[in-house]
C-alpha positions in Angstrom: 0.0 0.0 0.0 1.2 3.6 -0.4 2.4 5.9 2.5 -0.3 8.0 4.1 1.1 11.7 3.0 -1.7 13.7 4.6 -2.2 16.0 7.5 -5.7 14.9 8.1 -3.9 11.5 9.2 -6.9 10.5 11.3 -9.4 11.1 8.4 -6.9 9.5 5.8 -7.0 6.1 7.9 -10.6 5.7 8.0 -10.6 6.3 4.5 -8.1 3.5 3.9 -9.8 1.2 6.3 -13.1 1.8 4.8 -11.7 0.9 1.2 -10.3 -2.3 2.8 -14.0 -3.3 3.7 -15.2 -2.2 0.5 -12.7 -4.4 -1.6 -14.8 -7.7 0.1 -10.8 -8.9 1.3 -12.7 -8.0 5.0 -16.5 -9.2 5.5 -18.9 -8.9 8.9 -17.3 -11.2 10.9 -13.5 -10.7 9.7 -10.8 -9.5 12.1 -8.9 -6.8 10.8 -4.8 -6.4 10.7 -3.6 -5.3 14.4 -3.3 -1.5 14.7 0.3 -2.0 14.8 0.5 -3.8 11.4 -2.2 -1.0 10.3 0.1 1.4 11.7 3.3 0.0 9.7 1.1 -0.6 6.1 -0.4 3.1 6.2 2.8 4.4 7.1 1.4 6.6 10.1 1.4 6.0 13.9 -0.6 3.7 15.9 -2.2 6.7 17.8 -3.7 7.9 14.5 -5.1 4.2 13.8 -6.7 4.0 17.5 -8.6 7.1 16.2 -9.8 6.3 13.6 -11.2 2.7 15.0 -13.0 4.8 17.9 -15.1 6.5 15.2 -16.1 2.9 13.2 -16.9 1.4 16.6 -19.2 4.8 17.5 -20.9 4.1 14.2 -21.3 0.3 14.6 -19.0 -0.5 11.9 -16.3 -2.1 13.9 -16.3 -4.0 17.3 -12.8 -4.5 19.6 -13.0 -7.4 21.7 -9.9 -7.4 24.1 -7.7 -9.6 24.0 -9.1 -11.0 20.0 -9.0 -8.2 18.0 -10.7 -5.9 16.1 -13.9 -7.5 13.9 -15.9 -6.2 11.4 -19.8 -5.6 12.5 -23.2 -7.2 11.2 -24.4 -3.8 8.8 -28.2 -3.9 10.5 -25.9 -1.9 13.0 -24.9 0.5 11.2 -27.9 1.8 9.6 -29.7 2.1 12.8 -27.0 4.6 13.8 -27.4 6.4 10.6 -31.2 6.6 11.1 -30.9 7.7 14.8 -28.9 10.5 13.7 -30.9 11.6 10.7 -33.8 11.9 13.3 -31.5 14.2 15.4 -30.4 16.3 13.1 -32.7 16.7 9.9 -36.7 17.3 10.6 -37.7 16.4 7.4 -36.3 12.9 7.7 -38.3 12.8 11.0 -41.6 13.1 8.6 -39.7 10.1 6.7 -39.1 7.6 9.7 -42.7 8.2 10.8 -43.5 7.0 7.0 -41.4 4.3 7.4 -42.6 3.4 10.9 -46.4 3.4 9.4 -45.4 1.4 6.7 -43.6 -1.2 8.9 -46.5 -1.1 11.5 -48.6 -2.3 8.6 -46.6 -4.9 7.1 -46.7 -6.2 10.5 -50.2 -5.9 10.7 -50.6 -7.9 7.3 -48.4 -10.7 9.0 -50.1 -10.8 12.4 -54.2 -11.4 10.1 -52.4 -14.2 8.0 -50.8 -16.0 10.9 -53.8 -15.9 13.2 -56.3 -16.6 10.3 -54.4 -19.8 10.1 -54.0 -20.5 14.1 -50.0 -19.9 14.2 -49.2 -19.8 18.1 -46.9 -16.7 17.3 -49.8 -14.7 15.7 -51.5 -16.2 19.2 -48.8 -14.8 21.5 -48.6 -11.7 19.7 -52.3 -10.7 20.1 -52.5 -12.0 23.5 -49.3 -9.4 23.9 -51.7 -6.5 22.5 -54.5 -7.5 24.8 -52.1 -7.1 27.9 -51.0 -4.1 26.8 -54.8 -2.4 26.5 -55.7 -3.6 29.8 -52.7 -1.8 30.7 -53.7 1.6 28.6 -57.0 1.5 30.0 -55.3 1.2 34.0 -53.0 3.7 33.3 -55.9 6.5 32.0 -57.7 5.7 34.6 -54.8 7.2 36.9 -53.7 9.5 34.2 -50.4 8.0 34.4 -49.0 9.5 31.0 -45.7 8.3 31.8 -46.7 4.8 32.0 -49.2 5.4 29.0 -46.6 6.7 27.0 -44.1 3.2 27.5 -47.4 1.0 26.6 -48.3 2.9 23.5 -44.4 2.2 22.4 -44.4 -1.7 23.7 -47.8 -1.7 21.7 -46.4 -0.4 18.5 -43.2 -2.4 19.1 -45.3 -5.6 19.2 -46.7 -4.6 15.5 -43.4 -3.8 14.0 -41.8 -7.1 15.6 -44.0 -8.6 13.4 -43.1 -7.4 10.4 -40.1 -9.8 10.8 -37.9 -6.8 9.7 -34.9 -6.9 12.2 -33.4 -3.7 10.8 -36.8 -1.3 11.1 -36.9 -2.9 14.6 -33.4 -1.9 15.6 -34.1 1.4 14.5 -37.2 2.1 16.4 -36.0 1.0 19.6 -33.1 3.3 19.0 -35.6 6.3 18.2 -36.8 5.3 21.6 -36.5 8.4 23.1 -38.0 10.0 19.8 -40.8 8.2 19.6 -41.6 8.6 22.9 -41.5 12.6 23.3 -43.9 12.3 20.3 -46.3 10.0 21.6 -46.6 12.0 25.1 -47.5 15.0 23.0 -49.6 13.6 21.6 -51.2 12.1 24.2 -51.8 15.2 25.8 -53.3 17.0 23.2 -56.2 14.4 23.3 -59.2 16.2 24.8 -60.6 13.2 26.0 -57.5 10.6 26.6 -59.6 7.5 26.8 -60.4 8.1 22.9 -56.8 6.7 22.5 -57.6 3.7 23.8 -60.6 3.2 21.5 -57.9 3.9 18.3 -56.0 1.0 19.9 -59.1 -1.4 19.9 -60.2 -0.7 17.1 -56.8 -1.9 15.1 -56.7 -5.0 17.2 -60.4 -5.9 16.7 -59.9 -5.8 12.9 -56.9 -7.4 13.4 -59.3 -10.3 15.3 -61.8 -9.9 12.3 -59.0 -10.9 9.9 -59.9 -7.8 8.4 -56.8 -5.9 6.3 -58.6 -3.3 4.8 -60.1 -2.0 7.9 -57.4 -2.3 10.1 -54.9 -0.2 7.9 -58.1 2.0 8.0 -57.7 2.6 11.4 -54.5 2.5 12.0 -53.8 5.7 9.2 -56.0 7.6 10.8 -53.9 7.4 14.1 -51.2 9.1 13.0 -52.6 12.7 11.4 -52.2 13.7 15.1 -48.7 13.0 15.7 -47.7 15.0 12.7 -49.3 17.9 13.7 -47.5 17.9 16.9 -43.9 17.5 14.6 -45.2 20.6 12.5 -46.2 22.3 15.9 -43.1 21.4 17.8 
């Protein structure tokens, strides 16, 4: 390999150890060279490699596991950081995750009416999950407990996009954790009457019982015009 010749060393060594990845010589799973054999290929010192390995294992690229080595992460990883961050920083992606998280919710949905139309005992545990979880929405507005309410609306919604049996969408929304539940408590409050929540919540899961697609997507779309008013608002 050529010398490093930059003076953005740290930079210049991600770069490098990015283009190793990309060459397919390094797949998920692979340990890397030591960062004293990095060190000696790039032509640059060991500090500057150390660097540039904190950032990849920030962003879920890399993983160091003392004494083994340095190994190369699963990319599911990865794109969950790059979503968390796009939340954080751009509000027009925020619009686009809430797409995303509809769309998922729903694919979900379509999973959960095949699988219990034909008696799968996953489809069973599932809804038996979202019938805990309303007797717990309808104890908590009875004590107004938004904080609790605001952890059962997630777990509820987490239930829908576990079904989806999309690992990657579910590694993202329990990273937008904290997100998603600043917008559900807003919303929550700006409900005039808080128990009508829990009637938006029945009402997917009984179609969901009925086996009916149509009318559960129904329902479940009209659940969200609220929460984008509060992103506009906020």
């Amino acid at each position: 390999m050529d010398k490093i010749k930059q003076q953005t060393v740290v930079t210049e060594a991600m770069h490098r150890i990015k283009s190793m990845i990309e060459s397919n010589k390094y797949k998920v799973g692979d340990k890397l060279p030591t960062e004293s054999q990095l060190a000696e290929s790039f032509g640059i010192g060991r500090s500057s490699i150390r660097e540039a390995i904190k950032v990849f294992q920030y962003l879920g690229i890399l993983e160091t596991k003392v004494p083994k080595g340095t190994f190369i992460c699963k990319t599911s990883n990865i794109a969950a950081e790059f979503f968390t961050w796009f939340a954080v920083l751009e509000k027009n992606y925020v619009f686009e995750i809430l797409e995303m998280r509809e769309a998922f919710e729903q694919k979900g949905i379509n999973n959960l009416i095949r699988d219990y139309k034909n008696g799968e005992e996953q489809a069973l545990t599932a809804i038996a999950m979202l019938e805990e979880r309303l007797d717990e929405f309808a104890s908590a507005i009875d004590q107004l407990d938004y904080e609790r309410l605001t952890e059962i609306d997630f777990r509820f919604h987490r239930i829908l996009i576990t079904y989806s049996n999309n690992t990657l969408f579910l590694k993202i929304y329990d990273q937008l954790k904290e997100f998603t539940s600043t917008e559900m408590h807003r919303t929550h409050t700006n409900y005039k009457d808080i128990s009508v929540l829990l009637e938006e919540h029945k009402c997917i899961l009984d179609a969901i019982l009925q086996n009916d697609f149509q009318l559960a997507i129904q329902f479940h779309a009209s659940h969200f015009p609220l929460i984008r008013t509060n992103l506009v608002l906020d």
